[in-house]
N, C-alpha and C positions, 0 to 999 in steps of 0.2 A: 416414549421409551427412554430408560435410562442405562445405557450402555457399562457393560461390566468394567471395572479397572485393571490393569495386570501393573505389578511393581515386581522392578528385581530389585534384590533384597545385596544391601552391602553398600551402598553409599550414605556419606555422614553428610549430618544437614546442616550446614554452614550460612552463614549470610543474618540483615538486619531484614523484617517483615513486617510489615503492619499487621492488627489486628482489626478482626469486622465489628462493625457492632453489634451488639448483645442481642444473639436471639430470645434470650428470656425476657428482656426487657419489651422488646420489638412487638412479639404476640400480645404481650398483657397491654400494652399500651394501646396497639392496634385494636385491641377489644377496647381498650376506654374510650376511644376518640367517640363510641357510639351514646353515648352520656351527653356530647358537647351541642351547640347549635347555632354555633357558630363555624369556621374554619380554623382544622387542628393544620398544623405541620409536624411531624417529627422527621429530624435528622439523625445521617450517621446509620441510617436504617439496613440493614444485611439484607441479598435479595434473593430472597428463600421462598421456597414455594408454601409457607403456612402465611405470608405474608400478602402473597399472591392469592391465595383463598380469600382471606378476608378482605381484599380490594373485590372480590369479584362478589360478593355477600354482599357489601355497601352496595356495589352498583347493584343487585337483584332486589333490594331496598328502596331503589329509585335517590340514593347518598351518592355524589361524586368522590370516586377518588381515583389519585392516579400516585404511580410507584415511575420514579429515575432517578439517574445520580443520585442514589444511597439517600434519596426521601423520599416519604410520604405525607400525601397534600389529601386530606379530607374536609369535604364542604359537605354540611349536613340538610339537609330536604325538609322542606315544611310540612310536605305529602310525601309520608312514607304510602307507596304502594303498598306493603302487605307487612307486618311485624316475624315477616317466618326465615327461617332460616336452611335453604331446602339440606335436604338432606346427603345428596351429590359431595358438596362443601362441606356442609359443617360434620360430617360424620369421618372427614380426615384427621380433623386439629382436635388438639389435647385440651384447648381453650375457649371453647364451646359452650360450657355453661357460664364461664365467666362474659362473654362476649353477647350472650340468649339475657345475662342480669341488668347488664348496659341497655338493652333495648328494651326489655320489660321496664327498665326504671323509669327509662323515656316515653313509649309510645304506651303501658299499661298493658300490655299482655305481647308472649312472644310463644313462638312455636320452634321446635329444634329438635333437633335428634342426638340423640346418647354419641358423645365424644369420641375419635378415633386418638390420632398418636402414638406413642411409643406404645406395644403393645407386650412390654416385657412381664406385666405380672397384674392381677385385676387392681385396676384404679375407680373406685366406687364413685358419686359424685353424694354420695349422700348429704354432706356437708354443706354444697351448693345451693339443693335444696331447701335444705333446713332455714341458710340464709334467703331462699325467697320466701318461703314460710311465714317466718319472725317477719318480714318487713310487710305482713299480709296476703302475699300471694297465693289463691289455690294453683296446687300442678296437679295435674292430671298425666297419664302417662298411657299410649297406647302400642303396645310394643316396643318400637326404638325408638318412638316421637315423642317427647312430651307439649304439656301444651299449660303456660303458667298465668293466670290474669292478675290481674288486682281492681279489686273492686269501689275503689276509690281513684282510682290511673294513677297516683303516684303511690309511694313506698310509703309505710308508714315509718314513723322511728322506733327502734328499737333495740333491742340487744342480742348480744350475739357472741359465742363461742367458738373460736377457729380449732380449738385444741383437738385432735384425735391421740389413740391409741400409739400409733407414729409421730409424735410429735404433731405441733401448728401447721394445716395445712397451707401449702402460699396459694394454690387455686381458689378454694373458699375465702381466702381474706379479702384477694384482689374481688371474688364476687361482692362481698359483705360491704367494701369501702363502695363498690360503683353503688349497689344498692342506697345505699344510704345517702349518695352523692345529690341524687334528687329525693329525698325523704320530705317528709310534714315536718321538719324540727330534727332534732339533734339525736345521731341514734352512736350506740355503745359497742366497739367491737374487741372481746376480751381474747387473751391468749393468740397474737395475732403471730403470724409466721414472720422468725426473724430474718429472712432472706433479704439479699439489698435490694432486690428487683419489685420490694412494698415501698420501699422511701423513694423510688424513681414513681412507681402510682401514684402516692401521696403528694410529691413533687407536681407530677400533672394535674392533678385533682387543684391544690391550690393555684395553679396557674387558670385553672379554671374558673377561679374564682370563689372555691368549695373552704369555707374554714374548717383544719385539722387538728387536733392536739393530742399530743401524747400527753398520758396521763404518768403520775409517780409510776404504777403497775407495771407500765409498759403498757395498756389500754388505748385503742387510737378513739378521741368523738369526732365526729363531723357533722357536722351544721347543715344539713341539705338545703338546698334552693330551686327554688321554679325554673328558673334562668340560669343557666352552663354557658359561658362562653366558651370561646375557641381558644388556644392557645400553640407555644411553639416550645418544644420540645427538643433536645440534643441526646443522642445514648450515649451512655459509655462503652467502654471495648468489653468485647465476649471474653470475660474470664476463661469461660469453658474450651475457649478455642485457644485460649491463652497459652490455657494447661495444659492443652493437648501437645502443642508445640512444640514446649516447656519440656517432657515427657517425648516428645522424640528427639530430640537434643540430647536427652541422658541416653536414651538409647541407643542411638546411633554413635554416640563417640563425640560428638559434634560440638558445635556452640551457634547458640540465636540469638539474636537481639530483640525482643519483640517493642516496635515502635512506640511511644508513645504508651505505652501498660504500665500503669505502677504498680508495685512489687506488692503492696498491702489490698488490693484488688482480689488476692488468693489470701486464703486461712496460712497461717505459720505450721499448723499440723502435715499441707500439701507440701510447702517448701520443705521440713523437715523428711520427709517420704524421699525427695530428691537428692537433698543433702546424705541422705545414708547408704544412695545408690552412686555416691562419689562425685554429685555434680554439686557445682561453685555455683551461686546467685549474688547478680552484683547488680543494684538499684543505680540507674544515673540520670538525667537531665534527659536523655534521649528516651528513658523506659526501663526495661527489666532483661538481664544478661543470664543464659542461663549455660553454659561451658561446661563439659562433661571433663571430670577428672582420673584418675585411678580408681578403679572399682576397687573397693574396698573385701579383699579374701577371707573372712573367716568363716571359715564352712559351720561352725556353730552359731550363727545371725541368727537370731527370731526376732522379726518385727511382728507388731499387731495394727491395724489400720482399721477406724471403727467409723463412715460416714454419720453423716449426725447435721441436722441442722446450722445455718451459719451462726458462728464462725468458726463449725467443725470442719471436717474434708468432708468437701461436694460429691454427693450421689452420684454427680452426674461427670464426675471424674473418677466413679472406682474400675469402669472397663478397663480405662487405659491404665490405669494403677495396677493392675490386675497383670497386663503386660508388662508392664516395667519391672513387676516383682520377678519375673519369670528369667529375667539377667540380672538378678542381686540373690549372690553367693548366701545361702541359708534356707531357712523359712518365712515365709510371709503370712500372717494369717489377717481376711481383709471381711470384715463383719458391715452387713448391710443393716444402716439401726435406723434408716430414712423407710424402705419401701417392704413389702410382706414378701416379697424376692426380686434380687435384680441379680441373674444368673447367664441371662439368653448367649452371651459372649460365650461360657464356659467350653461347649463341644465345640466350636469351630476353634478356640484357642488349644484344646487337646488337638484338633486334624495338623495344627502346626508344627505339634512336639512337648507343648506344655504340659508340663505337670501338674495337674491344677485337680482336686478335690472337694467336693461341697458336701455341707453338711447344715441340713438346715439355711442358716442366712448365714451361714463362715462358709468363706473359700479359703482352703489351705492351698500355699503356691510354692511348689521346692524349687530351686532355681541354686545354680544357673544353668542353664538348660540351650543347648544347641536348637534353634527353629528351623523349619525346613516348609520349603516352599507348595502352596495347596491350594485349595479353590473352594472359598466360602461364600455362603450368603447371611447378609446380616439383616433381621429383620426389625430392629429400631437404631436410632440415630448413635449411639454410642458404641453400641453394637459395632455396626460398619467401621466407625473410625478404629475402634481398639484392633481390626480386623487390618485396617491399612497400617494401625503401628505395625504389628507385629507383621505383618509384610515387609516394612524396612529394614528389619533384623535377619530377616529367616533368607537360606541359601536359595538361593534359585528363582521362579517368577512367577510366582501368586495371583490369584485372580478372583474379583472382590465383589461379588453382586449386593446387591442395596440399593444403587446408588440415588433412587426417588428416597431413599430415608438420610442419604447425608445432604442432599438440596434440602430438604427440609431444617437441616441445622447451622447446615454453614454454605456463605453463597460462592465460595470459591476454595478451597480447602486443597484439592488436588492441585490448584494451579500455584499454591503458598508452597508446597512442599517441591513441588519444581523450581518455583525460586530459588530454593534452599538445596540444591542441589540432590533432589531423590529422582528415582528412573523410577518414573511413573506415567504408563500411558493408553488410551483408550483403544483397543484390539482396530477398530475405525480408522483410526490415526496410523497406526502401523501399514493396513492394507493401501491407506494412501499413499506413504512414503516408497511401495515399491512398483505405483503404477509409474 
């Protein structure tokens, strides 16, 4: 069970915080280590429960691994028990077909069930496919299971298109490079998703011992090999939790320090979004400053905010963008050019007071706007959070259900914001405090 949150809304988040490590990076990786055959470590790991999935997958694999102190330790099995992936597990995470390519590349045929995760808007996995396809695997598919061999046990080399409609996917690349990671020879992957959580795979990959090259294109080839070693791994800091912070500091009035996060870690499109809502960003030896100033009054404002691939502003920062426009005096109109809709925030941000209108993939957001305190449920990870900003703005004591979808993003998030002086606490905790 994951116990609702209540916040009162009206205190500024002050104080310096560290940042966790990168759950984007964390999953995809946690998917590669199944490629290796040797012993992975990666550190700096955030302890989220998609992370906890996939430790409990390895070991249903007959793979040791074990998750503490902000690592994971994977020791790979000579005898896999079984190449499947039940479906209990793998039908939570968003990272499931990339994680089903790993093991196909390895053991030669896997079995798995159609992907869960954020479930804001349909996420196809056609691409993933396609990438087992190309490297010669039949899939077959029987309801929510599918089931992919190859008829040669490894991959063969091949070529391969990451490009979609929405731009390069980063799921299908991350499957395309594992695919290829153990191939017959050198396989080709074009139009590859420019997110930085590919050059952290690619990183792993060659620590693995996998030769990679980017090509003039932007093209990545890699050289597959019979033989993966293990290797050791470091993340970097969650951007995204970066942002979010980042984004309740403007809000609140406030200023944070986020430890150790450098400032070019976020696109200059995000910082400008901050800077027009009056807040100061100051890079230093310790990280990134981000100190809320005078809001800026001109009731004629129109910003536009268009998400887009890196090194645009992150998709997976427009919820809470979305909040912050909602106290910046004007219009905001905030276009979703990543996903075929990322809306699910919208009605629980109107129960607060928001003004906020969609149209198609544009939310127009009039602001500035008084919130007022409500009881939502968020049903994927951004969701929730954008839910808890605007919690820290709005009068009175909010109460936030999700909270199995914010353990899934971030391993301690409520306990950062308490740091930082917010009134945030679990309805459990209260009834304790007056036995």
């Amino acid at each position: 069970m994951h116990p609702p949150v209540q916040i009162l809304g009206g205190n500024r988040l002050e104080g310096r915080i560290g940042v966790q490590g990168a759950k984007g990076c964390a999953v995809l990786l946690a998917a590669a280590v199944f490629i290796a055959d040797g012993r992975v470590s990666l550190t700096n790991v955030p302890s989220i429960l998609d992370i906890e999935a996939v430790a409990r997958i390895a070991h249903e694999l007959g793979h040791q691994a074990q998750i503490g102190d902000r690592n994971f330790h994977f020791v790979s099995s000579s005898q896999v028990r079984r190449a499947h992936i039940p479906t209990h597990l793998g039908s939570r995470l968003r990272i499931t077909p990339s994680l089903a390519a790993a093991i196909l590349a390895k053991e030669g045929q896997v079995r798995f069930p159609l992907p869960g995760g954020d479930a804001f808007c349909p996420r196809p996995i056609d691409q993933h496919l396609a990438a087992m396809e190309a490297a010669g695997a039949t899939v077959e598919r029987d309801g929510a299971v599918l089931t992919a061999r190859l008829s040669r046990g490894r991959p063969s080399p091949f070529k391969f298109s990451a490009d979609t409609k929405n731009g390069p996917s980063l799921g299908a690349t991350v499957t395309a490079l594992l695919l290829a990671s153990r191939a017959h020879g050198t396989s080709l992957i074009a139009k590859p998703s420019p997110e930085p959580e590919v050059e952290h795979v690619i990183s792993f990959l060659q620590g693995c011992g996998i030769a990679t090259q980017r090509r003039f294109d932007g093209a990545i080839e890699v050289a597959g090999k019979a033989d993966v070693v293990g290797t050791h791994q470091a993340l970097p800091p969650d951007r995204l939790e970066a942002g979010t912070l980042a984004i309740g500091a403007a809000l609140t009035g406030g200023s944070v320090t986020l430890l150790g996060f450098p400032q070019e870690d976020l696109p200059e499109k995000f910082w400008s979004l901050l800077r027009a809502a009056g807040a100061e960003i100051e890079a230093s030896a310790d990280g990134c400053t981000v100190t809320m100033g005078e809001r800026p009054s001109d009731t004629e404002a129109a910003r536009n905010v268009t998400t887009s691939p890196h090194p645009g502003f992150p998709t997976d920062l427009q919820p809470q963008a979305t909040v912050l426009a909602t106290q910046m005096v004007g219009t905001t109109q905030i276009h979703e050019g990543v996903h075929e809709l990322r809306s699910s925030h919208v009605e629980g941000l109107r129960r607060f007071g928001a003004r906020v209108s969609t149209r198609g993939r544009t939310m127009t957001v009039t602001g500035a706007t008084p919130l007022r305190a409500t009881e939502v449920t968020g049903d994927d990870i951004r969701c929730v959070v954008s839910y808890v900003l605007a919690a820290l703005v709005a009068d009175g004591c909010s109460t936030i259900h999700g909270g199995y979808h914010l353990r899934r993003g971030h391993s301690d998030l409520i306990g950062s914001l308490r740091a930082l002086g917010a009134n945030v606490h679990y309805p459990k905790e209260e009834a304790l405090s007056h036995e």
